[in-house]
Backbone as CSV, one residue per row, in Angstrom:
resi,resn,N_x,N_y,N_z,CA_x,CA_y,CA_z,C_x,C_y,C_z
1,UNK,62.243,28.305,12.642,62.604,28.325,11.225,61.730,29.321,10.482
2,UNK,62.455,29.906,9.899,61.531,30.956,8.546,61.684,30.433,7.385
3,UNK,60.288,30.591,6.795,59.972,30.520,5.410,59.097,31.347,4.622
4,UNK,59.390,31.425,3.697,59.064,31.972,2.515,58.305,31.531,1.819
5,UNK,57.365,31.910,1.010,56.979,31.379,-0.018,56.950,31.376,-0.981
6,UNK,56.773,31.296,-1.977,56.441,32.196,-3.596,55.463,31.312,-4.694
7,UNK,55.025,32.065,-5.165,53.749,31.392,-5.831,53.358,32.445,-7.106
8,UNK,53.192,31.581,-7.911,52.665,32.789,-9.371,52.678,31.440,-10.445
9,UNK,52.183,31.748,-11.774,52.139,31.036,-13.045,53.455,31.425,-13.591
10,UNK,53.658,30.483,-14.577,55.388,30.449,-15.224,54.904,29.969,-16.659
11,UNK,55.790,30.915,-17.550,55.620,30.138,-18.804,56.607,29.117,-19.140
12,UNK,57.870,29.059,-18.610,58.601,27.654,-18.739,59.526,26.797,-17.649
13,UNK,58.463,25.703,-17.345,59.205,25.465,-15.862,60.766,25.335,-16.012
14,UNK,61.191,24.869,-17.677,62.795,24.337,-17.272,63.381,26.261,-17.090
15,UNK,62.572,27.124,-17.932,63.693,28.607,-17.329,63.611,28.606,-15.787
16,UNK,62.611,28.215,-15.522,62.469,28.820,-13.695,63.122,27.297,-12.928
17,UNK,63.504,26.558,-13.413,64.443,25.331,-12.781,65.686,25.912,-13.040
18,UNK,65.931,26.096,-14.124,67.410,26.620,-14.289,68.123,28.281,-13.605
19,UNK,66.958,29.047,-13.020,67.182,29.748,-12.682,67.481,29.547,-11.103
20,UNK,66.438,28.518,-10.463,66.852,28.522,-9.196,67.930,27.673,-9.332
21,UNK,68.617,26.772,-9.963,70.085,25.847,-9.942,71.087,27.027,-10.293
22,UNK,70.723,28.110,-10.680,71.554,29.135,-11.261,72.185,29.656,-9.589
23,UNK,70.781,30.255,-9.067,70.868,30.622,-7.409,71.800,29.679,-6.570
24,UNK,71.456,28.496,-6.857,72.447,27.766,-5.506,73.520,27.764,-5.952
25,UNK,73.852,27.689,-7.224,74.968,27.165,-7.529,75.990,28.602,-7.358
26,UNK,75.557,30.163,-7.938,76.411,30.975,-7.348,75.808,32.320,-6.262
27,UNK,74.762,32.047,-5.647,74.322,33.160,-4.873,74.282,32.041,-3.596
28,UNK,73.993,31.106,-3.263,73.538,30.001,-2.113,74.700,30.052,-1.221
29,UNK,76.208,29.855,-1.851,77.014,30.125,-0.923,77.360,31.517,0.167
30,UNK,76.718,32.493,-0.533,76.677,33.561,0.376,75.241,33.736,1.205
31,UNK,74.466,33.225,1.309,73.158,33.125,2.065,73.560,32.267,3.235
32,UNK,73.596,33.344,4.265,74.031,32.660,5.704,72.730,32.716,5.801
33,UNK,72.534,31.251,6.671,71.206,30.529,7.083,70.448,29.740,6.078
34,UNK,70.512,30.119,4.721,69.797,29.089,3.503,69.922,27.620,4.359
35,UNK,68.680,27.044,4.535,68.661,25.349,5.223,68.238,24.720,3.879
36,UNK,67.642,25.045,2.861,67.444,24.694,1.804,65.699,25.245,0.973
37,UNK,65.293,24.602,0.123,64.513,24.767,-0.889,63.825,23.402,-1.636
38,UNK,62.299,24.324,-1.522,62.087,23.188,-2.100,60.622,23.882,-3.180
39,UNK,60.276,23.159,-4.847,59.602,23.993,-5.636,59.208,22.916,-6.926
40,UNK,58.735,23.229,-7.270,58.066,22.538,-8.664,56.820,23.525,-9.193
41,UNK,56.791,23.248,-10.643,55.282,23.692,-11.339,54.278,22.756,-10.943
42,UNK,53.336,22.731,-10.994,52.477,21.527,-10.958,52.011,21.575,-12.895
43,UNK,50.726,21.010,-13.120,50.388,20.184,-14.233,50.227,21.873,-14.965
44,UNK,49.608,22.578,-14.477,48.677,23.473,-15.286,49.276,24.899,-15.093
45,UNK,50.655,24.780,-14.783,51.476,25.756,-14.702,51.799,26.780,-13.296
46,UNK,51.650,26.289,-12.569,51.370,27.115,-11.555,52.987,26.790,-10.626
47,UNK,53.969,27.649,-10.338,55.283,27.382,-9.621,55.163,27.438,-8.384
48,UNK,55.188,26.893,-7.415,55.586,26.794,-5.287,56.544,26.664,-5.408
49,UNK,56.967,27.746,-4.407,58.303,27.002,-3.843,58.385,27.867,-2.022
50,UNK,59.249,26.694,-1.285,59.462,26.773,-0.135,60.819,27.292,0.021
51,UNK,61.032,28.452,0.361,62.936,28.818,0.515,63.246,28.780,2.122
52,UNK,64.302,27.991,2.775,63.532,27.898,3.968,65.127,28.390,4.709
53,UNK,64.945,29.080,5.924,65.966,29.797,6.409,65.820,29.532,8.140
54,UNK,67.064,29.617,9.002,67.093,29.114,10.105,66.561,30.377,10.678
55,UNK,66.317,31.580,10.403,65.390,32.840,10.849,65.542,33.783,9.864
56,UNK,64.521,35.077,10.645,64.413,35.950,9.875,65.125,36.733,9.759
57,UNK,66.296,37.093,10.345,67.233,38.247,9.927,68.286,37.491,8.711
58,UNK,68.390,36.129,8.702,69.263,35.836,7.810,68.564,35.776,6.496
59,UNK,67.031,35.577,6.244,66.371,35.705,5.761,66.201,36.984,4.650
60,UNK,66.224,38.213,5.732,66.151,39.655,5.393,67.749,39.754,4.285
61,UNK,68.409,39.225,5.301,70.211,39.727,4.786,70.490,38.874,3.456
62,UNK,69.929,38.132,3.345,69.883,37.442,1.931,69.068,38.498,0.598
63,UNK,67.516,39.068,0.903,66.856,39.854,0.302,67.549,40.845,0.331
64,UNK,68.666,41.575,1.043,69.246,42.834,0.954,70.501,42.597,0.599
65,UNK,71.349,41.317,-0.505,72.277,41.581,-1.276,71.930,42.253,-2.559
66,UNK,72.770,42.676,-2.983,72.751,43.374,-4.208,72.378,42.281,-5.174
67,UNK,73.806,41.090,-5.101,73.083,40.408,-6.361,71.994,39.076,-5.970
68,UNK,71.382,39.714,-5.269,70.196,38.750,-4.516,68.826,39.326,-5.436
69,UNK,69.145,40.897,-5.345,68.292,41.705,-6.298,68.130,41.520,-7.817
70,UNK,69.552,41.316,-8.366,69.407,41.533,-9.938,69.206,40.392,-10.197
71,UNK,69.496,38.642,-9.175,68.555,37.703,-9.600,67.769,37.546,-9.942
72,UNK,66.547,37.912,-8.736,65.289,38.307,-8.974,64.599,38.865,-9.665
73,UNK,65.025,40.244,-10.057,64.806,40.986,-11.087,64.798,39.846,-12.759
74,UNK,65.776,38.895,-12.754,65.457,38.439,-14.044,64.475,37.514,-14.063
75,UNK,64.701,36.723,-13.037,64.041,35.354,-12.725,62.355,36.123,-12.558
76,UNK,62.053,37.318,-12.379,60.794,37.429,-11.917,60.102,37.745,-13.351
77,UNK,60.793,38.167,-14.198,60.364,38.199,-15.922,59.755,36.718,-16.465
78,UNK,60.181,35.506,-15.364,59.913,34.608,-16.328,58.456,33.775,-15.612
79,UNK,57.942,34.765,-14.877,56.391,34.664,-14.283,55.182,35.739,-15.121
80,UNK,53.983,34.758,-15.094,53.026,35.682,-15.947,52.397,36.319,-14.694
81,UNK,52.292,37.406,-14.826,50.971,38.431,-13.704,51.693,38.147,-12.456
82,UNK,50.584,37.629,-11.829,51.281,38.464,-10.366,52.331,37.346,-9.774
83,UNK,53.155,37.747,-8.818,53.576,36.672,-7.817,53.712,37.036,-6.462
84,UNK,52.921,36.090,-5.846,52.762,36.676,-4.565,53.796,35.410,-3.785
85,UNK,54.034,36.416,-2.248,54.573,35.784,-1.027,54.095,35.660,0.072
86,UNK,54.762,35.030,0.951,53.916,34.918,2.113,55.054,34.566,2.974
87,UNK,55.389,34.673,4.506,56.023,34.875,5.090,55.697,34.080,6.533
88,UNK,56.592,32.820,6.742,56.047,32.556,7.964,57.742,32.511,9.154
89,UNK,57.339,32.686,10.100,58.064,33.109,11.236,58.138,31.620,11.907
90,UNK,56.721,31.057,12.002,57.035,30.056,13.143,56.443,28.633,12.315
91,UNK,57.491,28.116,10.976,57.120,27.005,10.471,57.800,25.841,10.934
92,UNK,57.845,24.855,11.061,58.059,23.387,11.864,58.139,22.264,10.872
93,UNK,58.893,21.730,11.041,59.267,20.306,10.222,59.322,19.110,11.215
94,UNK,58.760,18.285,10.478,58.925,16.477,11.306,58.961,15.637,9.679
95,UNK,60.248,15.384,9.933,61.066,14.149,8.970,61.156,12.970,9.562
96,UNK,60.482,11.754,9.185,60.765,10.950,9.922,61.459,9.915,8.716
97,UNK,61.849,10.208,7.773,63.213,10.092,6.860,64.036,11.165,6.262
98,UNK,63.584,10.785,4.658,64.916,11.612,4.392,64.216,12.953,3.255
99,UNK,63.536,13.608,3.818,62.937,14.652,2.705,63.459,15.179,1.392
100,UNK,64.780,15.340,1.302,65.701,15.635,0.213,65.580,14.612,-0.829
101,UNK,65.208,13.033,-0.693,65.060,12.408,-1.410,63.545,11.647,-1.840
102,UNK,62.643,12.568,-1.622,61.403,12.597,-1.894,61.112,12.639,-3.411
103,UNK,60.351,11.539,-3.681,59.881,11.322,-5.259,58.672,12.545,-5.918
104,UNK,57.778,12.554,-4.740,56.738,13.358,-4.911,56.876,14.460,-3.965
105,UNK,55.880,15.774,-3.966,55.864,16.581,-3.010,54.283,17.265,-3.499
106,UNK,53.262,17.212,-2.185,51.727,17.720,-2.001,51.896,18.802,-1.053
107,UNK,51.356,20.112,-1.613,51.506,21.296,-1.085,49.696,21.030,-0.579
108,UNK,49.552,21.476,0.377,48.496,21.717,0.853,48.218,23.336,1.544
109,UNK,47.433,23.568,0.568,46.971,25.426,1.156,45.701,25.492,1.958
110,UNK,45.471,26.535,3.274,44.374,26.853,3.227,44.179,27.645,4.281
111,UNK,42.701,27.958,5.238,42.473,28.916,6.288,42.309,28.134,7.782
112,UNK,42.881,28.146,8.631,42.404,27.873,9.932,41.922,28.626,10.865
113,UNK,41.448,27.884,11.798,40.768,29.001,13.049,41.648,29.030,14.293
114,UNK,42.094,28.104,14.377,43.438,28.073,15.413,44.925,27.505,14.790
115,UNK,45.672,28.051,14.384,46.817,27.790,13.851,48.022,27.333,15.051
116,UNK,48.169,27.576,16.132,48.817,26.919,16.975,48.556,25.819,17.646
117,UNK,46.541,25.359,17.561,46.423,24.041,17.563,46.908,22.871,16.638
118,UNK,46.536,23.545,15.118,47.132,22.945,14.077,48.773,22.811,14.223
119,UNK,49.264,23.769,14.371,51.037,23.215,14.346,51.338,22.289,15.465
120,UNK,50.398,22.115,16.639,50.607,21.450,17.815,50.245,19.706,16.891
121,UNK,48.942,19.577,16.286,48.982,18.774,15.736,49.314,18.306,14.509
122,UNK,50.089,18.758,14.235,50.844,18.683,12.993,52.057,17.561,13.300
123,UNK,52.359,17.732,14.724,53.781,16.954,14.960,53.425,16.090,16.244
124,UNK,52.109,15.742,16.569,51.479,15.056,17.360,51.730,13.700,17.093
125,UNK,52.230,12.548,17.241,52.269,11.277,17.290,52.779,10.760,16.181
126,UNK,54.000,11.564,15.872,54.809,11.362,15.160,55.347,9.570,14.655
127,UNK,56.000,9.238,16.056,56.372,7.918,15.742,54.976,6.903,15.326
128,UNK,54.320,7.116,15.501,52.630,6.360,14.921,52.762,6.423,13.404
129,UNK,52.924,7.989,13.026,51.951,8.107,11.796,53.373,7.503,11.262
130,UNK,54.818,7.559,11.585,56.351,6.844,10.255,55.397,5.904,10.552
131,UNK,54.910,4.842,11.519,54.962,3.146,11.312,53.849,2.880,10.616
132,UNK,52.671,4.124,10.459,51.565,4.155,9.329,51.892,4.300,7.883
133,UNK,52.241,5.522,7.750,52.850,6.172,6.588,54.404,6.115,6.569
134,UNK,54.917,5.004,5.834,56.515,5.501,5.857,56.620,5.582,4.120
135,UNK,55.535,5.804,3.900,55.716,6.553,2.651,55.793,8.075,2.522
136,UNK,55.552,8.424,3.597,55.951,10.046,4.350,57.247,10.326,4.493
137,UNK,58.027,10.998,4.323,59.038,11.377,4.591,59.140,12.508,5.457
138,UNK,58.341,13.215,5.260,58.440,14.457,6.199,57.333,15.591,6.228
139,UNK,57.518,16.292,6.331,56.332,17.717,6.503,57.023,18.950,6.718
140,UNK,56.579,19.806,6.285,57.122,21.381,6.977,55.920,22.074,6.628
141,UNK,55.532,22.427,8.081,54.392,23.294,8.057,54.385,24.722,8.570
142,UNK,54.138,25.519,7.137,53.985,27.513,7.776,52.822,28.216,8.165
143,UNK,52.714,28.835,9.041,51.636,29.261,9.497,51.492,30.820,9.076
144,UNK,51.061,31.487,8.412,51.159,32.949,8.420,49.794,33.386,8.054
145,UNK,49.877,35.400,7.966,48.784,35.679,7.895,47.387,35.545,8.895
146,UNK,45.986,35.459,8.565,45.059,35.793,9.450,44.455,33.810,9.265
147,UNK,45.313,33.134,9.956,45.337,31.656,10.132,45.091,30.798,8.571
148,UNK,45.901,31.648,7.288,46.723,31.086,6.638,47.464,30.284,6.674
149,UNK,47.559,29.109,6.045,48.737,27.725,6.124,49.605,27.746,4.817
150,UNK,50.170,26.497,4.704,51.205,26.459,3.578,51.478,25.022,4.170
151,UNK,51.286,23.751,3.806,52.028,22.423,4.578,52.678,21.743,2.770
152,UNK,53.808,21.416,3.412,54.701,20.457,2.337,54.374,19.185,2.771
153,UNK,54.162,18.339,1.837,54.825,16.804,2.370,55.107,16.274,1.568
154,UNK,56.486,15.270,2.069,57.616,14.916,1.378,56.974,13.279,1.625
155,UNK,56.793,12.905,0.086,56.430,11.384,0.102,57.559,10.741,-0.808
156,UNK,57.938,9.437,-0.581,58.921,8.541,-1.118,58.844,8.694,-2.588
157,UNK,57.159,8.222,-2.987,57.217,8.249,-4.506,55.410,8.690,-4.832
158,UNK,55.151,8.902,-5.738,53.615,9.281,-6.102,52.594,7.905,-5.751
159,UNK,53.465,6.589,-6.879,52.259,5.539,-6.198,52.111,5.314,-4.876
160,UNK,52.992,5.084,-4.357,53.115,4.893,-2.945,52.223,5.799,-2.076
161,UNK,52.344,7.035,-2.364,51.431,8.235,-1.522,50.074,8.008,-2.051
162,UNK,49.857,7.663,-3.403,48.031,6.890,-3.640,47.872,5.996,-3.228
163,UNK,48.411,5.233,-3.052,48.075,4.148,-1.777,48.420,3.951,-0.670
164,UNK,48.635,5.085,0.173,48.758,5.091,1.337,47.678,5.779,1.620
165,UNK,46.827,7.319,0.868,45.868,7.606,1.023,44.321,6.745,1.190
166,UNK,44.589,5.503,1.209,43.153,5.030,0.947,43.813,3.691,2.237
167,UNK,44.365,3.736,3.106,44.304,2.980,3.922,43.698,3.794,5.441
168,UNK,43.101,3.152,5.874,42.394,2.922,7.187,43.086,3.695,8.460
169,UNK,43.421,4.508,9.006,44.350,4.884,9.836,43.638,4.405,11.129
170,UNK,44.715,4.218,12.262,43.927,3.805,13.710,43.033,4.923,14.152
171,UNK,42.498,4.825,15.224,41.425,5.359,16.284,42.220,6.755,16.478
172,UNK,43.887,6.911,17.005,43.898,7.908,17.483,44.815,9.195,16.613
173,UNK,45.408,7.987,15.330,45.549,9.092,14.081,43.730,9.736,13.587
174,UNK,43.421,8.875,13.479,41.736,9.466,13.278,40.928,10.387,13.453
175,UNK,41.597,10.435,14.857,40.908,11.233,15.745,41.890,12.850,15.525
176,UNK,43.126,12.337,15.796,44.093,13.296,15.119,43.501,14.263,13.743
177,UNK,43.549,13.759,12.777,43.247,14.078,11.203,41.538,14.579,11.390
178,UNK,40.504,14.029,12.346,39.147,14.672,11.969,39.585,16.024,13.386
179,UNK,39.843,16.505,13.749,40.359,17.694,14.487,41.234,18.598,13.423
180,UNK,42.097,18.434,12.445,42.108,19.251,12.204,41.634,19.588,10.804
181,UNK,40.823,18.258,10.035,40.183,19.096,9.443,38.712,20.084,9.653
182,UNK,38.610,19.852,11.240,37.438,20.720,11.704,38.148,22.209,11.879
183,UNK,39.496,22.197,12.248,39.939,23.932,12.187,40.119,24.973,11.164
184,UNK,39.818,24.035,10.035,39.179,24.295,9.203,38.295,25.418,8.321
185,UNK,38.499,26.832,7.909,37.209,27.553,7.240,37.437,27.595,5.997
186,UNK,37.858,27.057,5.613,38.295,26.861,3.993,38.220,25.584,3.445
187,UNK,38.116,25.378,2.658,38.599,23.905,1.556,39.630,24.074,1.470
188,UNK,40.889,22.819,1.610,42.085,23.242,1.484,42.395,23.068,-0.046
189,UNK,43.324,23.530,-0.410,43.811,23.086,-1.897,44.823,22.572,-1.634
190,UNK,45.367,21.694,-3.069,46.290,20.992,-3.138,46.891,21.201,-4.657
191,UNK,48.242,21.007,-4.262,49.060,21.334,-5.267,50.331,20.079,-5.857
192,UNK,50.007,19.590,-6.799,51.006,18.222,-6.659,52.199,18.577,-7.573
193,UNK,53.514,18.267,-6.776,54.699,18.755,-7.873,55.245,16.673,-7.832
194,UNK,55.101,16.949,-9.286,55.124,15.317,-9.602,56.604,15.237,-9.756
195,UNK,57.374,16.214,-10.218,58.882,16.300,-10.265,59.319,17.489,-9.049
196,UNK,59.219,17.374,-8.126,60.262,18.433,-7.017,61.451,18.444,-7.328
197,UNK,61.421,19.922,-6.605,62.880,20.423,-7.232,63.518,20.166,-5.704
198,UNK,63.770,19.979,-4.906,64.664,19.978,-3.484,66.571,20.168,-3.944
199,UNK,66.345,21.421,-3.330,67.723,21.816,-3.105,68.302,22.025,-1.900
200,UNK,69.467,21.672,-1.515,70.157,22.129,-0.149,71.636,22.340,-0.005
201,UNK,72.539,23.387,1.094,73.409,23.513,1.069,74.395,22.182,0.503
């Protein structure tokens, strides 16, 4: 799976909501491969979003319509300074419900030292962590850059994900979670979209 990223400050989240409902509603049907989208501002203005595609040439062929361009072109007026992207080739999802109907969504950014250990454990003991966390819905994790990340996770609802954070996990989620925050050279950041936008074909 390929993904995208995009990231920059916005001066009004409902223009940049209405612009991407603008996209699906008449550019989405011509995007062979669009698997869907997913984006919010957080508190202090800052827009993510995940555009996520079954590869990269359908990816490309979407960026090389015409009116793929003059979208952009407007929609990118309604960002302050810069907006940057990021590009991952080999990102991975584990849903162990229904991500599309996720209350909350925690972007987690940051640097690793082995990024194919991390995606290995990213989807490591899957059926454990639903019967831990089934306030999880899912994950999609991108790897790009010089062991750059990008991880989504799709939680049911906000309280629910604060109190799932402060429970006890077993021995071998434990062991799981202190591995990779040792791959670690960064502090990760976090980004909370308290209203997600999730869109899909």
């Amino acid at each position: 799976m390929f993904v995208q990223i995009i990231q920059g400050h916005v001066r009004d989240a409902d223009q940049v909501k209405a612009a991407l409902d603008q996209w699906v509603r008449d550019l989405s049907p011509g995007a062979s491969g669009w698997i869907g989208s997913t984006g919010g501002v957080t508190d202090d203005g800052e827009f993510i979003g995940l555009a996520c595609f079954t590869d990269l040439t359908s990816a490309r062929d979407n960026s090389d319509r015409p009116e793929q361009g003059q979208w952009w072109e407007r929609t990118s007026q309604l960002f302050d300074g810069e907006v940057t992207f990021h590009d991952s080739w080999n990102a991975v999802t584990d849903n162990h419900g229904d991500p599309d109907r996720a209350g909350f969504v925690q972007i987690m950014q940051g640097k690793g030292s082995d990024h194919d250990r991390a995606m290995e454990l990213m989807v490591d003991h899957s059926d454990e962590w639903a019967r831990f966390r089934p306030d999880i819905l899912g994950t999609t994790a991108c790897a790009y850059g010089d062991g750059e990340y990008t991880v989504a996770v799709y939680f049911t609802n906000e309280q629910e994900a604060r109190a799932g954070e402060h429970k006890k996990p077993p021995e071998d989620l434990a062991e799981q979670m202190s591995e990779l925050r040792h791959l670690n050279v960064q502090q990760p950041r976090y980004l909370d979209l308290h209203h997600p936008w999730i869109q899909t074909p």
